[in-house]
N, C-alpha and C positions, 0 to 999 in steps of 0.2 A: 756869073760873069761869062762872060762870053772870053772864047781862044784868039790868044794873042797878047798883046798890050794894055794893059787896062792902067791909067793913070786917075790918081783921086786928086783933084784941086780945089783950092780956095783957102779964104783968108786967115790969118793966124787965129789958132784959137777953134779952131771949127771942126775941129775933132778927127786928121788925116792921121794921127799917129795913134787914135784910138782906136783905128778901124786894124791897122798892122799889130798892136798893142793885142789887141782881141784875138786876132790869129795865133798870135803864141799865146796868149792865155790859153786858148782851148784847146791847141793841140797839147797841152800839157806842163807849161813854165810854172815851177814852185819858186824864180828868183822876183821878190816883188822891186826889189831896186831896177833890176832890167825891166817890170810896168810901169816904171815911174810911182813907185809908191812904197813908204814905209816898212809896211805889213803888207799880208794880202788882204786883208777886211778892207784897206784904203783904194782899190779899185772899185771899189760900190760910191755911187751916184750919193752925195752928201746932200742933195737939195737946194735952191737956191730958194728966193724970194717967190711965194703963189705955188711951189711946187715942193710935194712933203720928199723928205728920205728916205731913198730904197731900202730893203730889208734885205737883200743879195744881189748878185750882178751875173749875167748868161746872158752867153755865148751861146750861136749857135751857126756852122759851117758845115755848107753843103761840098763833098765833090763826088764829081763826075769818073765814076767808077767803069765806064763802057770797056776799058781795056782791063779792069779784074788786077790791076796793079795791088791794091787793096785786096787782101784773101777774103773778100766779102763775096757771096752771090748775088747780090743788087747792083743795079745801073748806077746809082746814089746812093754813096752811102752820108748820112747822118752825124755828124757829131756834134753834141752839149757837153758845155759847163757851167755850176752852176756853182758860188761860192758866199757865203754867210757872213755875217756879223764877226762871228766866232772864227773864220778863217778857214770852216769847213768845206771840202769840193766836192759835188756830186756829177759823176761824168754817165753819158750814155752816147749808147752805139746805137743808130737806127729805131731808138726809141725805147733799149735796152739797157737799164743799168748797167757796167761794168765797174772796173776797178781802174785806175791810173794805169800800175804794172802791164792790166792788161790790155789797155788802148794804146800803151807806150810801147809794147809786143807787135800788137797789130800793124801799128801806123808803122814800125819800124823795117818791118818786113817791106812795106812800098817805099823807104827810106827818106820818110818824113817826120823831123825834130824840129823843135820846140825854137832849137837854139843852133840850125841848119846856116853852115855858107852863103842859102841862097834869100835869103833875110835880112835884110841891111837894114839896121836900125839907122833912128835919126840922128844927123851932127854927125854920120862918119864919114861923107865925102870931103866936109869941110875940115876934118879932123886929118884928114889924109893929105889935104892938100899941105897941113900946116906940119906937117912931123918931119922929120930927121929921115935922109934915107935909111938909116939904119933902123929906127920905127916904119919906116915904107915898107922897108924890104921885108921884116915883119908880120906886117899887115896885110901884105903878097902873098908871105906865106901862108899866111891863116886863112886866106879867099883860098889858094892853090890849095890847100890844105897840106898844107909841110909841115902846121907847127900841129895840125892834127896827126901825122904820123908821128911826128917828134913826140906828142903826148903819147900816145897808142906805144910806142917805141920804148919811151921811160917807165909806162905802167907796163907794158910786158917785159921790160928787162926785170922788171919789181916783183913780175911776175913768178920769173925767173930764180930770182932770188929766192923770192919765197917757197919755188917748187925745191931748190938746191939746199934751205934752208929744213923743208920737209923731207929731201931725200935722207937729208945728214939723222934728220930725228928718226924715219924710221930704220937707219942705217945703226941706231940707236938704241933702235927698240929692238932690234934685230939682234943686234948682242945680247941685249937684256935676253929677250927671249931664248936664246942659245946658250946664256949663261942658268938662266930657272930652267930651261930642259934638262940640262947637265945637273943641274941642283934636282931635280924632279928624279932621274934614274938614279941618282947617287940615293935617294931618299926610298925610290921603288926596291934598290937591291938590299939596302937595309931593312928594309922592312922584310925582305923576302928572307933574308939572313936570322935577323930575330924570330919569324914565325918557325924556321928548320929549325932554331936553336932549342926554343920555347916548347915546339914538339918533341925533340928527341928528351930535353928536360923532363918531360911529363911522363917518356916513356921509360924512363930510367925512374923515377919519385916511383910511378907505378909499379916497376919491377920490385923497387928497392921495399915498399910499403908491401908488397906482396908478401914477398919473403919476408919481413918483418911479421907480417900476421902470422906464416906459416909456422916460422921457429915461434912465437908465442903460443899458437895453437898446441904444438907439440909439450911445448914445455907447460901449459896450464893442463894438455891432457897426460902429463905422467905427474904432478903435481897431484892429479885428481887420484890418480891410478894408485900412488903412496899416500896420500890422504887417506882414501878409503884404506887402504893394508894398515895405517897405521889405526887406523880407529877401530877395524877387528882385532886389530893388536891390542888395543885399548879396551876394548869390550872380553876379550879374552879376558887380558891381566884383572878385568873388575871382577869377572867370574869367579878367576881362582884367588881373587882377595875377599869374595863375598863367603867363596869354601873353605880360605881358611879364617876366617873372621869366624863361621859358623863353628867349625871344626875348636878352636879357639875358644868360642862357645859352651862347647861342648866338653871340651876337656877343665875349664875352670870349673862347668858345673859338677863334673864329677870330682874334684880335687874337692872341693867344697863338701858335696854328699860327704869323700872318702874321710876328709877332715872330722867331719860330722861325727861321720857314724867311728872312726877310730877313738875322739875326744869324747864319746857316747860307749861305746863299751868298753874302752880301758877306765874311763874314771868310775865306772858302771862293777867291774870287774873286782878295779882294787878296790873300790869301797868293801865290797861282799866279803875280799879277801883280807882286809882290815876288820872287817866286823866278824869277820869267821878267827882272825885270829885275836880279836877280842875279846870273843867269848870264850876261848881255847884258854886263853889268859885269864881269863875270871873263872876256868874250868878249874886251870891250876892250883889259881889262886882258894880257890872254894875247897880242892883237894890238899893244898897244904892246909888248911885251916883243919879242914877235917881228922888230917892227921895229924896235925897238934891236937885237937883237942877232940874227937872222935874216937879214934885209933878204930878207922875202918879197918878192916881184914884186909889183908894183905890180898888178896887171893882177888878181892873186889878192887881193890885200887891199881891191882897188876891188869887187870881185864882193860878196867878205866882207862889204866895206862898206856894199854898196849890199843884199844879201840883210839883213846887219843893222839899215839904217835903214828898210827896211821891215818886219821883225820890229817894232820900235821903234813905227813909225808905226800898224802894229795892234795894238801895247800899249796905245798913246796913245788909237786909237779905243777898245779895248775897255775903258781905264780911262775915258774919257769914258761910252760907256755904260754902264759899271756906277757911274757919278756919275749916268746920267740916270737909269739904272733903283731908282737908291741914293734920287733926289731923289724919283720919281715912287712907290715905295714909302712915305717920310718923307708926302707928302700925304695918300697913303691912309692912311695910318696916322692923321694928323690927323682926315680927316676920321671914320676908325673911333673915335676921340677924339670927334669932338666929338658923333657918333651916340651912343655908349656916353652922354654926358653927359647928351645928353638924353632917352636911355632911363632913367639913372639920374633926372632930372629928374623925368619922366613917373611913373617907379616910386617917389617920394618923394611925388609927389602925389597917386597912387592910395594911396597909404601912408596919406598925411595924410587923405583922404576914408575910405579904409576904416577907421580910427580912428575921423574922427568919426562914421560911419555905426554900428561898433561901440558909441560913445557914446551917437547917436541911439536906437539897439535897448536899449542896458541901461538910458536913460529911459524909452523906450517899456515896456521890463519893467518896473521899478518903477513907471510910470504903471498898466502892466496888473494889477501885482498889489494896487497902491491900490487900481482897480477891483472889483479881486476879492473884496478888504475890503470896502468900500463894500458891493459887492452883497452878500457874508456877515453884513452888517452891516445890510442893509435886509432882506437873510432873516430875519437873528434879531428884527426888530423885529415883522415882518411876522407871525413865530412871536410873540413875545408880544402881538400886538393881537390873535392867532388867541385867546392864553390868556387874555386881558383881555375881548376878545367873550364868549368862553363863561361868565369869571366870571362877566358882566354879567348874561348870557340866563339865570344861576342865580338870581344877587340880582335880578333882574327875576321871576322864577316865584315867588319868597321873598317877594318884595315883594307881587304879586298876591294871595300866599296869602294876605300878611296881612291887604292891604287886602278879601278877601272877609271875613274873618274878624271883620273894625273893623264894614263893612258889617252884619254879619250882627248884630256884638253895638248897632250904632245902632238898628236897626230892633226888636230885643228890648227896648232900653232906653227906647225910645220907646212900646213895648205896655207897660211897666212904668211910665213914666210915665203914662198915659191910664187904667189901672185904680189908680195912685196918686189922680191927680185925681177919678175917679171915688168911691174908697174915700173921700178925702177929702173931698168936696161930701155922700157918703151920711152919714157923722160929723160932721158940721157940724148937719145938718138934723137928726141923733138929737139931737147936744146942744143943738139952738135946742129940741125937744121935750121934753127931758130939763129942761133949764132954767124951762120953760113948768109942768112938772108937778110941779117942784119949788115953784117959787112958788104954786102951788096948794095944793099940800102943807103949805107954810109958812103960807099963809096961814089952811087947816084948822087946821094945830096953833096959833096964834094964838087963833083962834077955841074950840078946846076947852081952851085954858088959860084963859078969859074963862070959861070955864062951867062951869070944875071945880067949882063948889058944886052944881051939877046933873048932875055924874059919871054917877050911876047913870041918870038921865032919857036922856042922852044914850051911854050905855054903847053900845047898838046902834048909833049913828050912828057912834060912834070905831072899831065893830069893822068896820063897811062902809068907815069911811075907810082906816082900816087894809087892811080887804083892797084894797082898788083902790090903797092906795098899793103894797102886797103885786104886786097884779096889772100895775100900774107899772111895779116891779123886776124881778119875773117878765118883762116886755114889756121893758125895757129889756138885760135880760143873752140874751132871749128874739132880740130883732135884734140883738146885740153877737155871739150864735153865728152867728146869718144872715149877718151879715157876715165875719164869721172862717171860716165853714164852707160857705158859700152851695156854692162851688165844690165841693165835695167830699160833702156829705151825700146829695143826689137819688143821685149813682152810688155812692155806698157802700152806700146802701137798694136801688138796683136790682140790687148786684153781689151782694147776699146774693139779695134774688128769685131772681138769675142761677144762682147757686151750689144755691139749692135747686132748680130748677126741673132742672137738672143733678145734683142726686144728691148733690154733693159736700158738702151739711149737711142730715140727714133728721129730716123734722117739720115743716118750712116750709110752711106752709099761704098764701101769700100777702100782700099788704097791707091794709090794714082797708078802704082807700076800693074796692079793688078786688071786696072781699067785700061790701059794705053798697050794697043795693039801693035808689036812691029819685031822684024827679024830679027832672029841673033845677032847677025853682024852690025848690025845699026845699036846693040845696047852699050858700047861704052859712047859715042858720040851723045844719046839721047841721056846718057846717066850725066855727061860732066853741060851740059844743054841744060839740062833740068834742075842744076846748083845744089844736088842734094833733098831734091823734090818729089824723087819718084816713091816715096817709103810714105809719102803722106795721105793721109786720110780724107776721103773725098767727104763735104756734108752738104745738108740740102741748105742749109741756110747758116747766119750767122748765130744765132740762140745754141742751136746743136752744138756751133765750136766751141761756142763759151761752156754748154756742159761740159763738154771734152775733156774744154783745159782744166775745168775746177775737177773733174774725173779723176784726170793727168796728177794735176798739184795732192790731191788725196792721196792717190799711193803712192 
């Protein structure tokens, strides 16, 4: 179409409201009641009689781009739509798919919507004629765009809300977090406490087990040092109980010979000396007989006599000596008596000593083998203080790890607090200005409801105040991105530069401020000129921006 005027006429029915109907279709209307239809599938062509039914229905709207109002680099740019059965829309730019989002991005930037002021549907002058001034005034407002600030006004007070709402939570978490730091050091000192304790613990067990070994050592080596003295004491006393056992021996054997041989020649003796004086007796007797009835000579029986009473007389001696030798055997024998007794005596009491020295060695052994426990027993402990250390030296490395870890998340928690506060004092100061340009706002709107009988008079002042209330909104959602994106936006714009200046997205020409030549003194006029345009990214064409943005949306 051609600049200027362009009216469409003709008869009802003939399709003038499909042609505007179409317009907002493609620029992007998902409401199908404002197409005059159901659903959206119900804009598709149903068929009449001789003519079958569509299978989708597109749109397609040229303009005339020679003033680049459109961030496109074409004199024309393109736009389709294309929607299905199913209710599916498939939109393209210049012959490029895109998304809604971001044809509703693009077109926005030239500030054309779907559902624009400058769009009068059908039925609404007659609709105006018939309303209430109070629906008038209204309807005034929504063309002046009042009741668009009014909405703009309610979703940013909500907005507000919301942000006042998230101050409070992270105001919230702010404590929280200042309360678990505080709980996080109270936990770090403790631990730090336990590990001094648990050390000096181990070094004291240690000491304590030390000298526990040492006094055992000592006391197993004189244990050993009287063990041994008593078992040469032992071996001694066996010696001289083997000497006198022998000894002992020795003296039965000869008591026995002495028995022997005394029971062997005294009964040996007196036999001889019985039979010697038996026959002296039968000598007699043979000499009485003789001198009864012989009458030997006197002279021969005196000889007889006298050779007889000296046979006799060394009977007498010899039985006296073998009485003395009878007696003085009987003593020795006594006193071989009373030696045996007190050899026996002697060997009862080495008896009784070697007993209890036997006694003394098998307490000595079971004192030794207590000890033996003892020390198996101060080993095994010694082994599990070895196993209890190492647990320690575990749960001590465990312990450290954590405590870097507590460390590391205070010191993150605490950068996260100081850009809370920060974020917070920057939102405080939006909303003391937000609030400041609302009561201005209010106070405008005030003032041109005082002057709606002079509407038209003042029509250009409500469309300025409008726009700066516009430019407000614009500025307030304008630093609500700065703050939400502050961190992220300079490197997502430098990492596309980066990208193109690398190859790896072609057609990048640069950034606009980098390209636009002009003095210092002229950069804040060209910065608040340029609406916040000079940071953007020059491209050769529209494909390129679209990588950009899906670039952009990726990271």
């Amino acid at each position: 179409m051609e600049k200027g005027l362009t009216v469409f006429t003709g008869p009802n029915g003939s399709g003038k409201s499909n042609v505007f109907d179409a317009i907002r279709f493609v620029l992007g209307d998902l409401r199908a009641r404002s197409l005059r239809a159901v659903k959206m599938s119900g804009v598709i062509f149903d068929g009449v009689l001789g003519t079958p039914t569509s299978r989708s229905a597109y749109v397609k709207l040229l303009f005339d781009n020679s003033d680049r109002k459109i961030p496109v680099d074409t004199d024309v740019v393109t736009l389709s739509r294309r929607v299905n059965r199913k209710g599916f829309s498939k939109y393209m730019l210049n012959s490029e798919t895109v998304s809604r989002s971001q044809l509703v991005d693009i077109l926005g930037m030239a500030r054309l919507y779907s559902s624009g002021y400058n769009l009068i549907i059908q039925g609404t002058i007659t609709k105006l004629a018939d309303t209430t001034p109070e629906e008038r005034r209204r309807v005034i407002e929504d063309l002046v765009g009042i009741a668009e600030y009014n909405a703009k006004k309610t979703e940013a007070r909500s907005q507000l809300r919301q942000a006042e709402t998230n101050l409070r939570i992270a105001d919230a978490r702010i404590g929280d977090v200042q309360y678990r730091l505080e709980r996080l050091e109270e936990e770090r000192n403790d631990a730090l406490r336990y590990n001094f304790i648990q050390e000096e613990i181990r070094k004291l067990q240690a000491i304590l087990t030390s000298n526990s070994i040492i006094e055992i050592e000592n006391e197993k080596k004189e244990l050993v040092d009287e063990l041994q003295l008593k078992r040469s004491t032992v071996e001694d006393t066996k010696e001289q109980g083997d000497n006198l056992q022998r000894r002992r021996r020795e003296v039965e054997s000869a008591r026995r010979r002495f028995d022997e041989e005394v029971a062997d020649k005294g009964s040996r003796r007196l036999h001889l000396i019985q039979k010697r004086i038996g026959e002296i007796m039968a000598n007699m007797a043979s000499l009485k007989m003789e001198n009864t009835s012989g009458k030997i000579s006197l002279r021969g029986l005196t000889k007889i006599r006298e050779e007889r009473v000296q046979q006799l007389t060394s009977l007498k001696k010899a039985i006296q000596e073998s009485k003395r030798s009878l007696s003085e055997l009987k003593t020795e024998r006594n006193k071989l008596k009373i030696d045996i007794d007190e050899t026996s005596l002697k060997d009862t009491t080495l008896t009784n000593k070697l007993t209890d020295l036997k006694q003394n060695l098998s307490k000595n052994t079971v004192k030794m083998r207590e000890l033996e426990a003892e020390l198996n027993r101060v080993e095994r402990q010694m082994f599990k203080l070895d196993n209890q250390l190492k647990s320690n030296t575990a749960k001590q490395s465990i312990i450290s790890n954590n405590l870097k870890n507590l460390e590391e998340r205070r010191v993150t928690f605490r950068l996260m607090m100081k850009d809370l506060e920060a974020h917070f004092h920057e939102l405080q100061r939006l909303q003391k200005e937000e609030q400041e340009r609302f009561a201005k706002a209010a106070s405008s709107l005030e003032k041109a409801r005082d002057r709606k009988n002079d509407l038209p008079l003042e029509m250009e002042k409500a469309e300025k105040t409008i726009q700066m209330a516009k430019n407000a909104m614009i500025e307030f959602e304008t630093w609500k991105e700065f703050i939400e994106k502050l961190a992220t936006e300079d490197v997502a714009l430098k990492k596309i530069e980066e990208m193109g200046q690398a190859g790896a997205i072609s057609g990048i020409i640069g950034s606009l401020e980098n390209l636009v030549k002009f003095e210092s003194k002229f950069r804040k006029a060209l910065t608040v000129a340029a609406s916040g345009w000079l940071k953007a990214v020059v491209v050769n064409d529209l494909k390129t921006a679209l990588h950009c943005v899906e670039s952009l949306k990726k990271m």
